[in-house]
C-alpha positions in Angstrom: 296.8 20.7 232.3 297.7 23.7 235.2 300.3 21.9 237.5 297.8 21.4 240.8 299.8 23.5 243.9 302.0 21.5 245.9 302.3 21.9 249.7 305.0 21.6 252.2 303.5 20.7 255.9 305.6 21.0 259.1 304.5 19.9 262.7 305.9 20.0 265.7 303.4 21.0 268.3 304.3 18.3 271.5 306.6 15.2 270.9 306.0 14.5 267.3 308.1 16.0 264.5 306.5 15.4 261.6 306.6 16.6 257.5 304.9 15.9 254.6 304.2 16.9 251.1 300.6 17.1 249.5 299.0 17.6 246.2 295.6 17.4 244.6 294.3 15.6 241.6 291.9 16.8 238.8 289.1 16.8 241.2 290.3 19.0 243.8 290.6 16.0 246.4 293.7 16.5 248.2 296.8 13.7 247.3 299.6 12.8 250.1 303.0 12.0 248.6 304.4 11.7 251.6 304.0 11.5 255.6 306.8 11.2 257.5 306.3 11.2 261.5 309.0 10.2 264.1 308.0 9.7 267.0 309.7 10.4 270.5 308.4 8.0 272.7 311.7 6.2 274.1 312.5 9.8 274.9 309.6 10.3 277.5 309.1 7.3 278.9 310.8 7.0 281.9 309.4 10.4 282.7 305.8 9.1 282.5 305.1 12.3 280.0 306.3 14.2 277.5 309.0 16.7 279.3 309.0 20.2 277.1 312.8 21.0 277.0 313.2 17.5 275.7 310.9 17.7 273.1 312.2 20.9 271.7 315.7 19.1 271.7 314.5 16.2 269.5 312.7 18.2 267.1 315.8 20.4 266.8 317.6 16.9 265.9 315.5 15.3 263.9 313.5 18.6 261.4 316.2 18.4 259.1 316.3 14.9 258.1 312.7 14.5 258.7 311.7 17.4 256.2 314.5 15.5 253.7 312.7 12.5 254.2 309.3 14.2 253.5 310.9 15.5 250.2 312.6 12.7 248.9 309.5 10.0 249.8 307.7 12.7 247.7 309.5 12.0 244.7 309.6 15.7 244.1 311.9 18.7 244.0 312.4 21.4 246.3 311.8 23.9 243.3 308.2 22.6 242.7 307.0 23.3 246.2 304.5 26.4 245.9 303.9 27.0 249.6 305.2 25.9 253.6 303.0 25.5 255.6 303.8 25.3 259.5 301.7 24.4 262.6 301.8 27.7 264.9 299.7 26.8 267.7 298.0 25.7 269.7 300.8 23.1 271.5 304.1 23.8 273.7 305.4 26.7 272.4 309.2 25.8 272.7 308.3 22.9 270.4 305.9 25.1 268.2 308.7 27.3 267.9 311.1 24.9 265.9 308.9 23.8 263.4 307.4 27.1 263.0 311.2 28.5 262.7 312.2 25.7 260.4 308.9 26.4 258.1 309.7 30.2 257.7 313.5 29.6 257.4 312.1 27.5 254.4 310.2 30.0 252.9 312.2 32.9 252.9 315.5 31.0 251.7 312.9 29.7 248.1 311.2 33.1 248.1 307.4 30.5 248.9 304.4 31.7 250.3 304.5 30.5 254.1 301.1 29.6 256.0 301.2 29.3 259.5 298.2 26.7 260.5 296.1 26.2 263.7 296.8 22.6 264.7 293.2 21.6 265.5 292.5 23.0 262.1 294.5 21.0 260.9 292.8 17.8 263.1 288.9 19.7 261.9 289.8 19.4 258.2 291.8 15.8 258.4 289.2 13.6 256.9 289.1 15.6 253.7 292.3 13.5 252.7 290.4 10.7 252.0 287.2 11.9 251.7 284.9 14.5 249.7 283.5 16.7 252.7 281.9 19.9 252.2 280.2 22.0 254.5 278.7 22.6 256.9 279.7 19.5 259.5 279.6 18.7 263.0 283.1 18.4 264.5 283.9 16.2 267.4 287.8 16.6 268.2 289.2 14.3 270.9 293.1 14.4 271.2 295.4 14.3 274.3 295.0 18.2 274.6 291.5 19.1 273.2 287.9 17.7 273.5 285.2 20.1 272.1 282.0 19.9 269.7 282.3 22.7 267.2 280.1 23.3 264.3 282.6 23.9 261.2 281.2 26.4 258.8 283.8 27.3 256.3 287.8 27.1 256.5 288.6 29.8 259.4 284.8 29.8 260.6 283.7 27.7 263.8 281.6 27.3 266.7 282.2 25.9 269.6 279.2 24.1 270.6 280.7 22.7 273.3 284.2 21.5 275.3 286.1 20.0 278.4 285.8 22.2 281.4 288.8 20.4 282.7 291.1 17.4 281.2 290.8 16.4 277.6 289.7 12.9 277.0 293.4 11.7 275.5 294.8 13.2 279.0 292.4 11.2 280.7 292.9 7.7 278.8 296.7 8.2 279.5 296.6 9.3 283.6 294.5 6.2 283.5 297.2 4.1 281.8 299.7 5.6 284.1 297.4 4.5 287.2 297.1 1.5 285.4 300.7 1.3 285.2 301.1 0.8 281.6 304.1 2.4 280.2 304.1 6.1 278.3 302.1 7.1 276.0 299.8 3.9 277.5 296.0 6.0 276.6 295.9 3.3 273.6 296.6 0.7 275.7 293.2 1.1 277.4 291.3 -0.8 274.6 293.1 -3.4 274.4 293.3 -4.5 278.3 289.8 -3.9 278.2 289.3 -6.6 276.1 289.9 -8.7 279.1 288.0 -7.0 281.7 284.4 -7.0 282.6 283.1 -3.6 282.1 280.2 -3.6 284.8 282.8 -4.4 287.7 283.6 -1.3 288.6 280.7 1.9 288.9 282.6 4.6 287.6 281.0 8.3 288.0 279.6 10.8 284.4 280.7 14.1 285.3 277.9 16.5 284.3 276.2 13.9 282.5 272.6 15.9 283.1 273.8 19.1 282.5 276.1 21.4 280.8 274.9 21.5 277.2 277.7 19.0 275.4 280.4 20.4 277.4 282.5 17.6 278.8 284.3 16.7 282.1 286.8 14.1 282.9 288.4 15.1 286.2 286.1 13.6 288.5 286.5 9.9 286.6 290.0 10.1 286.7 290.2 10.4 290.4 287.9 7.8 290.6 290.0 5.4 288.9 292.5 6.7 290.7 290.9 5.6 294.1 290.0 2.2 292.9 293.9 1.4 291.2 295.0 1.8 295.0 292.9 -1.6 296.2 293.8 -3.5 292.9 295.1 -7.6 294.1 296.0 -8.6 290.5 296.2 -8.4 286.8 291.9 -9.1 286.0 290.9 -6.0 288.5 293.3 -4.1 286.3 291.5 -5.5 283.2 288.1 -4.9 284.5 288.8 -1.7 285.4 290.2 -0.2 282.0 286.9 -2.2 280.7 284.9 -0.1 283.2 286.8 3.1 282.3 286.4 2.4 278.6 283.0 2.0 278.6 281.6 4.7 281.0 284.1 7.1 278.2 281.3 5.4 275.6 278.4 6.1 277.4 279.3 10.2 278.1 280.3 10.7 274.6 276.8 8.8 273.2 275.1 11.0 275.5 277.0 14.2 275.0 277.1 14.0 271.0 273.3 13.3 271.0 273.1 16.8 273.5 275.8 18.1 270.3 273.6 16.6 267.3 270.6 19.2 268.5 272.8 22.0 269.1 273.9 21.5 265.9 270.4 21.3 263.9 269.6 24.7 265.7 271.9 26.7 263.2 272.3 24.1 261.0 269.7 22.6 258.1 272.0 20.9 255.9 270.8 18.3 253.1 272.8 15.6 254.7 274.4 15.8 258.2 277.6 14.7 258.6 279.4 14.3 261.6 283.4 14.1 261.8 284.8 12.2 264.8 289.3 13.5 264.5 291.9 13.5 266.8 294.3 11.0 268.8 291.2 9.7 270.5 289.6 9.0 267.2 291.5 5.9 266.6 289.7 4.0 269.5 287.6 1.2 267.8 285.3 0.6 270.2 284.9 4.4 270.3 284.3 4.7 266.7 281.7 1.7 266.3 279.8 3.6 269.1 279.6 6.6 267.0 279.1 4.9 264.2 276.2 3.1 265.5 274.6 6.1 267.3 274.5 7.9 263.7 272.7 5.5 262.3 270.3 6.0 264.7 270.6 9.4 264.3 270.5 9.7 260.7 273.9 11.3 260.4 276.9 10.4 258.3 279.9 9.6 260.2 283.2 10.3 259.0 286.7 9.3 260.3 289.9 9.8 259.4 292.5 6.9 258.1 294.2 6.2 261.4 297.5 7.2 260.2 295.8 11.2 260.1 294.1 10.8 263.5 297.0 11.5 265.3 299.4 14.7 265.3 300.6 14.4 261.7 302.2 17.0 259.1 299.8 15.5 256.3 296.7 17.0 257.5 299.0 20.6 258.7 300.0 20.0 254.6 296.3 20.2 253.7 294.9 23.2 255.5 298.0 25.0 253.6 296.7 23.9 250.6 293.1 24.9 251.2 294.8 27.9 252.1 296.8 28.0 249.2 294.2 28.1 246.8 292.3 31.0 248.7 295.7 32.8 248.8 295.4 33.2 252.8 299.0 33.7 253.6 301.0 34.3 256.5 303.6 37.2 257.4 307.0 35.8 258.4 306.9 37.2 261.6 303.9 35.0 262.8 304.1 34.5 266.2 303.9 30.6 267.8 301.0 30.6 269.9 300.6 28.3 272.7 296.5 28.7 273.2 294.8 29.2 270.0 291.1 28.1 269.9 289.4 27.6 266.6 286.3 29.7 267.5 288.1 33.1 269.0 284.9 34.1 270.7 284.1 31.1 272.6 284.2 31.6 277.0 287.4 29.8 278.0 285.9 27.3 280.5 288.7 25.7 282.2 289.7 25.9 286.1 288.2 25.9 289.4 284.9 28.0 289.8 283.6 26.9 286.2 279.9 27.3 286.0 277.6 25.3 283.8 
């Protein structure tokens, strides 16, 4: 039996360092031995956000013993690790820089193959590491710094279909929290107080709901809620708004991903069509039964990660290195961290004032 290649992963793109170590079995599905994440929440909280210089400190703190963790949780030796790979971008580059630092110190020092990995990559492949996904799939990434639809052809090959023209949907779930006045990182928070709230109180706008392809806007609902949270009385206005907020998020996305599943089936004539819902955002139940249900309708197969890999995690960095790995794609030492890295190079950017849809 060949030994299967075993894969250091390293993040550190915003306020979560994070390592783990990850394997295949005899089937080629991909086998996590370990996922450490510490997370820096106490850190930003009184700040309302996650402050840069701070971050960078913690992960400076913490990679060492995180990455030991990692190891030792993995129940293997440093000597059987065949690659390091390191998230390079996109994120805040003085945090990208320690991990990415860290992941090629690592490499050099045990003469290993490094791989420097796009972090929404790393969010686009995620449900392979409990599932057995092949492609071509329709992508749907929704994290605190990304929302797009991209069409995933191949590992390194993707089309952006379509994407926010200003906030990404985590941002907005947490500026709503803050307005909310729920404590940082609150976006998650959102579902659950809108479990108590009545989610027709409050007429929230659908940015470019009519046009725009299956690009995506969120500005214009944020200062809506904004406007409201200034004539809130008491706790149930609060409640019915983050029910109004959560379910005029619903009824874009069914709208948008419906505008997404034809874009999709114009390049796209795949036996079975799948469609892969990753990212912070991906964890939001109510979210997920949505999309759920709407593929069913749709005939499409929806596929999620395990919660644990929706968020920013060093498991799924772990896995693109080893799909990587196997295809010997590997990165000089040099690599630079890069701050904006979309997946599909050739898409418009489309952020700012003066966007036109």
């Amino acid at each position: 039996m060949s030994k299967k290649p075993l894969i250091l992963g390293i993040e550190s793109s915003c306020d979560e360092t994070a390592a783990s170590l990850v394997t295949e079995n005899e089937q080629g599905i991909p086998v996590v031995l370990s996922n450490i994440v510490s997370s820096q929440e106490d850190v930003h909280k009184e700040f309302g956000g996650v402050v840069p210089e701070l971050a960078a400190r913690s992960h400076i703190e913490k990679i060492d013993s995180i990455v030991k963790k990692a190891i030792d949780k993995s129940g293997k030796k440093i000597d059987e690790i065949d690659a390091i790979a390191s998230t390079a971008g996109p994120g805040l580059i003085v945090c990208l820089s320690v991990g990415l630092s860290f992941g090629k110190t690592f490499a050099l020092t045990t003469n290993k193959p490094f791989i420097a990995v796009n972090h929404l990559e790393g969010h686009a492949l995620s449900p392979k590491l409990n599932s057995k996904l092949d492609y071509p799939y329709l992508l749907l990434l929704i994290s605190g710094g990304h929302s797009q639809y991209l069409s995933v052809q191949s590992i390194g090959k993707y089309q952006r279909l379509g994407t926010t023209i200003d906030d990404a949907l985590g941002e907005a779930f947490d500026k709503t929290a803050k307005l909310l006045e729920i404590e940082f990182p609150g976006g998650r928070e959102i579902e659950v107080l809108a479990e108590k709230g009545n989610p027709e109180k409050f007429k929230l706008p659908k940015p470019i709901i009519n046009k725009g392809g299956c690009n995506l806007s969120f500005a214009g609902l944020k200062t809506a809620v904004l406007k409201i949270s200034k004539t809130i009385k008491n706790d149930q206005e609060r409640f019915d708004l983050a029910a109004s907020f959560q379910k005029t998020i619903e009824e874009i996305l069914y709208k948008k991903t419906i505008v997404a599943f034809n874009e999709f089936e114009k390049t796209n004539s795949p036996k079975e069509k799948k469609f892969v819902v990753a990212g912070g955002v991906a964890a939001n139940k109510k979210i997920r039964a949505m999309l759920i249900k709407l593929c069913e309708e749709k005939n499409y197969q929806s596929i999620f990660p395990p919660i644990e890999f929706c968020g920013d995690n060093a498991a799924m960095i772990a896995m693109v290195g080893l799909e990587k790995f196997k295809l010997k794609l590997f990165s000089d030492l040099d690599h630079p961290a890069k701050p904006r890295w979309p997946l599909d190079e050739d898409a418009v950017f489309l952020k700012g004032a003066g966007v036109k849809l």
